[in-house]
C-alpha positions in Angstrom: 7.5 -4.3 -8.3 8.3 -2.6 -11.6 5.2 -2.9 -14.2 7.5 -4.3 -16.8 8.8 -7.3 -14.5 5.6 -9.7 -14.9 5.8 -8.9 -18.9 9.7 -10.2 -18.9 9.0 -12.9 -16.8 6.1 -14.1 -19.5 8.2 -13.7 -22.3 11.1 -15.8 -20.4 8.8 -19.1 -19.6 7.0 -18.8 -23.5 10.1 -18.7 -24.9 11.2 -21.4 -22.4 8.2 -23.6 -23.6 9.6 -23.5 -27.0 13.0 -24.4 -25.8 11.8 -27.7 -24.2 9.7 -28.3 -27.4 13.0 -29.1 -29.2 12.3 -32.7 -28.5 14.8 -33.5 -26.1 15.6 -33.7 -22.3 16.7 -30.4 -21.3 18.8 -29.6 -18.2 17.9 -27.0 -15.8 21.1 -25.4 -15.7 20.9 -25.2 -19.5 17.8 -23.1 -18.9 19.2 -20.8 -16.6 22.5 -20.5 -18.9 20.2 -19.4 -21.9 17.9 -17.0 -20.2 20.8 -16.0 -17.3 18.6 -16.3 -14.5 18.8 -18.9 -11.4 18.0 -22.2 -11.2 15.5 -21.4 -8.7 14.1 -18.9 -11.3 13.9 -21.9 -13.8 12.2 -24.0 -11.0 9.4 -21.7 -10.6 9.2 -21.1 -14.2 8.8 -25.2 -15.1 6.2 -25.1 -11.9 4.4 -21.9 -13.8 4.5 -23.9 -16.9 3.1 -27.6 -15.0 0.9 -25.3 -13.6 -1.0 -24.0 -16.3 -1.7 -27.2 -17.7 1.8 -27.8 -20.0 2.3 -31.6 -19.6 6.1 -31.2 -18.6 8.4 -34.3 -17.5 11.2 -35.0 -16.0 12.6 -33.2 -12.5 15.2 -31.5 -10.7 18.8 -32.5 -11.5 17.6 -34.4 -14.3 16.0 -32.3 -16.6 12.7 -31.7 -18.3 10.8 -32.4 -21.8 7.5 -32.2 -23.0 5.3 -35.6 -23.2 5.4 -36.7 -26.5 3.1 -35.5 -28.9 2.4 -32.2 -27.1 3.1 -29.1 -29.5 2.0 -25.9 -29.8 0.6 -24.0 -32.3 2.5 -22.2 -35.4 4.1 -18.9 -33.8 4.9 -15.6 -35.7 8.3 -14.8 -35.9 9.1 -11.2 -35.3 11.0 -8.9 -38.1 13.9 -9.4 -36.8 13.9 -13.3 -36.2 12.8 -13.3 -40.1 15.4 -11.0 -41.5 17.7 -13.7 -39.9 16.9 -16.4 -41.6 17.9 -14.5 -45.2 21.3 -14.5 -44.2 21.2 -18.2 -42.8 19.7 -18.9 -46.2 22.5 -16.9 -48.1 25.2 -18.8 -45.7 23.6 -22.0 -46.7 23.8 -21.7 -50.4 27.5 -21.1 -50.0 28.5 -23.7 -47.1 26.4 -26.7 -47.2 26.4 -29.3 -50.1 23.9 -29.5 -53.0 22.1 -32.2 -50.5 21.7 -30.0 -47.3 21.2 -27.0 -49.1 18.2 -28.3 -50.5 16.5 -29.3 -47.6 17.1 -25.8 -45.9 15.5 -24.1 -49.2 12.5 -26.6 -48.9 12.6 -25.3 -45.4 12.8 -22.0 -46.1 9.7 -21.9 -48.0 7.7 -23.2 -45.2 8.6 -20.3 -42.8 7.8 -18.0 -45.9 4.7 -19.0 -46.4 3.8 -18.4 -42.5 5.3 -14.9 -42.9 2.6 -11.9 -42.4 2.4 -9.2 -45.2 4.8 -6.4 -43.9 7.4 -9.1 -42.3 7.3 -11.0 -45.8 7.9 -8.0 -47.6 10.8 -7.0 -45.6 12.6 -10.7 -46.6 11.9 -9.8 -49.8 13.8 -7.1 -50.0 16.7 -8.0 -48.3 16.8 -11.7 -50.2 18.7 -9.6 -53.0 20.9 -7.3 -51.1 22.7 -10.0 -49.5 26.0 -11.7 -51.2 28.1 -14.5 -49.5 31.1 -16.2 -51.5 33.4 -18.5 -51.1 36.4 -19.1 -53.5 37.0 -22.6 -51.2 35.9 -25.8 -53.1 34.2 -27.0 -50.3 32.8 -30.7 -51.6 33.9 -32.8 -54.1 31.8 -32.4 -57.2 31.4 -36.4 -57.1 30.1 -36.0 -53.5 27.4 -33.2 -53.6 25.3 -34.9 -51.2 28.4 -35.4 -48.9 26.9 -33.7 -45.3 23.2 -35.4 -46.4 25.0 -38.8 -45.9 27.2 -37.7 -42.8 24.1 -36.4 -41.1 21.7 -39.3 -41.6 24.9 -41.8 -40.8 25.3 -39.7 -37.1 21.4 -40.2 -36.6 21.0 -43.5 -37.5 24.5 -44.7 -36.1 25.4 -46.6 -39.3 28.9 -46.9 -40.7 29.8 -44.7 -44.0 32.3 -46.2 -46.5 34.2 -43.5 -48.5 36.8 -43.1 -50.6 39.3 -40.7 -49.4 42.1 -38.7 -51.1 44.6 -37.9 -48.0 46.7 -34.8 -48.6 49.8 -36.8 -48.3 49.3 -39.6 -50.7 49.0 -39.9 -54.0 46.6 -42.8 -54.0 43.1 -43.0 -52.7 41.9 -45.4 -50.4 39.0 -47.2 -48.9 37.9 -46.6 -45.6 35.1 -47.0 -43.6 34.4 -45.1 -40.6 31.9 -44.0 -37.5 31.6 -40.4 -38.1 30.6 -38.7 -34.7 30.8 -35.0 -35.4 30.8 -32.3 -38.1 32.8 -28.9 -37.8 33.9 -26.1 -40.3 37.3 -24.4 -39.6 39.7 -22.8 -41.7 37.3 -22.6 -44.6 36.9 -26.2 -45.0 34.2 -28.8 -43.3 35.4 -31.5 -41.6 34.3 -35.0 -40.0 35.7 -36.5 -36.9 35.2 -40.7 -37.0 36.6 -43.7 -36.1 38.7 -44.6 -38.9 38.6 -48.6 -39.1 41.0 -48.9 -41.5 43.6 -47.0 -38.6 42.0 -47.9 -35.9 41.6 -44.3 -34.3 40.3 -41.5 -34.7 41.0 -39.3 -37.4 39.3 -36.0 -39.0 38.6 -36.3 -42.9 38.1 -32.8 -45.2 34.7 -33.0 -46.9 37.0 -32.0 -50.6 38.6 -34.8 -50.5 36.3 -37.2 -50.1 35.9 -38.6 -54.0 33.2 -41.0 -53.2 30.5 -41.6 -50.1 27.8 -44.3 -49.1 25.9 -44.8 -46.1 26.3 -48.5 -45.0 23.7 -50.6 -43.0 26.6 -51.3 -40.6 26.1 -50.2 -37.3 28.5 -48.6 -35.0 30.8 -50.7 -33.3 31.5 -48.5 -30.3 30.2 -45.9 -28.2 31.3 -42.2 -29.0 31.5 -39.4 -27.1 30.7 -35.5 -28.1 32.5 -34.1 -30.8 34.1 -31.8 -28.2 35.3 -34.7 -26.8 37.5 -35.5 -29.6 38.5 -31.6 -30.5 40.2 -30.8 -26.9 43.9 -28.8 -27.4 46.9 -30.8 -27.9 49.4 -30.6 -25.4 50.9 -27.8 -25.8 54.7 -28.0 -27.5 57.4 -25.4 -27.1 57.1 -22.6 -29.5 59.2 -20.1 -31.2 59.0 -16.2 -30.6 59.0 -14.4 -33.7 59.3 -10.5 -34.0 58.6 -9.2 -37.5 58.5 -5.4 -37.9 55.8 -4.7 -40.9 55.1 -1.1 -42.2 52.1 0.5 -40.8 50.3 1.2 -44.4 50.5 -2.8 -45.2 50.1 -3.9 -42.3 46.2 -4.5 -42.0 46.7 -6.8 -45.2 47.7 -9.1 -43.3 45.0 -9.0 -39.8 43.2 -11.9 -40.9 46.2 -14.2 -41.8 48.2 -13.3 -38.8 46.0 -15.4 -36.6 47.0 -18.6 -38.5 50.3 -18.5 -38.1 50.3 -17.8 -33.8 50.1 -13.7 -33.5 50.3 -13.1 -30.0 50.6 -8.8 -29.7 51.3 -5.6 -31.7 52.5 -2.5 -30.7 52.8 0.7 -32.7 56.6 2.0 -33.9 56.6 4.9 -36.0 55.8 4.5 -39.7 55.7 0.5 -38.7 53.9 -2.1 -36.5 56.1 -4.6 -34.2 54.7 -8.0 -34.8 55.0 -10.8 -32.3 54.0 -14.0 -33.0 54.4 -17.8 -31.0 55.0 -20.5 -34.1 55.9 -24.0 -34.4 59.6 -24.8 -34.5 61.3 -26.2 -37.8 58.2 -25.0 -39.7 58.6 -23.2 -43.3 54.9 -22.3 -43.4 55.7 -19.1 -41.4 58.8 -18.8 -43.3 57.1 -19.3 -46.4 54.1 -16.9 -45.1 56.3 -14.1 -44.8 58.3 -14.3 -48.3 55.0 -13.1 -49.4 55.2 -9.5 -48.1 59.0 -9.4 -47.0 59.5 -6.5 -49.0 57.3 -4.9 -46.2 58.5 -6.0 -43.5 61.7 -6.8 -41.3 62.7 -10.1 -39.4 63.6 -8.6 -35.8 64.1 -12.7 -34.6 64.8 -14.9 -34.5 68.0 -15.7 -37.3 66.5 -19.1 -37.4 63.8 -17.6 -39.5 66.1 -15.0 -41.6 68.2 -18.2 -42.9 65.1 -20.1 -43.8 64.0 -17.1 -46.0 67.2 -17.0 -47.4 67.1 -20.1 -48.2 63.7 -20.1 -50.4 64.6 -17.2 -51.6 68.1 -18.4 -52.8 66.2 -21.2 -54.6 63.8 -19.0 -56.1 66.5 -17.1 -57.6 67.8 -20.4 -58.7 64.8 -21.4 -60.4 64.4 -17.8 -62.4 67.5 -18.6 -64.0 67.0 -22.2 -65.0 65.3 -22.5 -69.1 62.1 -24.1 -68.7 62.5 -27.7 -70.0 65.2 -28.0 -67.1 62.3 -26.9 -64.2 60.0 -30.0 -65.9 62.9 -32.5 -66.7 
């Protein structure tokens, strides 16, 4: 047996101890998934555990916590693990509301304050050479506690009122709804709920949310996970598009690409062939590519050549109008 093996193996079932003292039931298979061993190897390691006195409940096919009120000691987080939590913080500043954000400072300070000298030091130094920004306003500034509320009305299970600006109307309205998960995507936080005013479910940006109370109304159904809610949509038939974008500009546009359904590249001379999967009848792709057309060539389809033609023609349309005619 190699001298390192009973080392790994400790490491595995102390770090497994502080996985089950997360507080909940946690599934064997969730165990092995985490530290990729078997679930026989996670068997023995619960038995090592139960073994040397660990009060751990729960079985086989069920899964396993620690009885209530069993914790261990504070434990020393390594260099590493600390120099993590700088950027976490950094991230925080940035993405979370003025609500959260102050909870994960308050937070922060307690694992400082357990930090040793050298390890301390070394967050120290790094808390300055760090920089996150965002030029997304993601809150509304009459909501800063906005993800507080959503948080404490998904633990309680209590009904949040808001007052929502939808992107397509001009009015505000009321709603109250059951939020059941949170998610960031595309630079903007979201909440799925059940939406009683539309009686469904619907997905609400954080922005736009101009007011936000948590009721004393509890749920009136039971949710499933948020993944539950986020699964693909059927897919619809798309339309291939083939652009043909000069080399030297072309890694302007790597990130953005993805947005509008790039599928593959391939190299052609002084350019890049382009192809991309996008959603029939849709200017956004059309408008998309107005932006750099001077760099780039419309291979197919024509659909998309006459739609560009046709911003562009009202473009040049609106250059030549005087200005009291654009605002009349």
């Amino acid at each position: 047996m190699d001298d390192s093996e009973p080392l790994n193996r400790f490491d595995r079932i102390v770090a497994m101890l502080h996985h089950l003292q997360s507080g909940r039931t946690v599934k064997a298979q969730e165990l092995a998934d985490r530290f990729q061993v078997s679930l026989r190897t996670v068997y023995r390691d619960i038995r090592s555990l139960e073994a040397s006195g660990v009060p751990v409940t729960g079985e086989a096919g069920v899964g396993y916590s620690l009885l209530d009120g069993y914790r261990l000691p504070p434990v020393m987080f390594t260099q590493e693990e600390a120099s993590s939590f700088v950027a976490a913080e950094k991230l925080m500043q940035k993405f979370s509301d003025k609500g959260l954000g102050a909870h994960f400072e308050s937070a922060m300070y307690k694992v400082k304050s357990v930090l040793r000298g050298s390890t301390k030091e070394r967050v120290a130094a790094l808390e300055a050479q760090i920089w996150v920004d965002t030029s997304a306003q993601l809150f509304n500034q009459h909501t800063p506690h906005a993800l507080d509320v959503l948080l404490d009305s998904m633990a309680e299970k209590k009904q949040v009122a808001l007052q929502y600006q939808a992107f397509s109307s001009e009015e505000a309205t009321e709603r109250l709804i059951e939020p059941i998960g949170l998610f960031h995507e595309n630079n903007f936080w979201y909440i799925m709920g059940y939406c009683h005013l539309r009686a469904d479910y619907r997905q609400f940006r954080t922005d736009r949310m101009l007011q936000i109370k948590l009721t004393d109304r509890p749920f009136t159904r039971e949710h499933g996970p948020l993944s539950d809610y986020r699964k693909p949509k059927a897919p619809t038939e798309k339309v291939k598009v083939v652009l043909r974008v000069e080399k030297s500009f072309a890694r302007y546009i790597q990130n953005s690409r993805t947005y509008y359904g790039f599928t593959a590249e391939k190299p052609d001379g002084y350019y890049v062939e382009m192809t991309f999967m996008t959603e029939p009848h849709c200017e956004g792709f059309a408008r998309w590519y107005v932006m750099f057309g001077d760099c780039a060539q419309i291979l197919e389809p024509e659909s998309l050549k006459e739609q560009v033609s046709g911003i562009l023609a009202r473009v040049q349309a609106s250059l030549q109008l005087k200005p009291e005619a654009v605002y009349s």
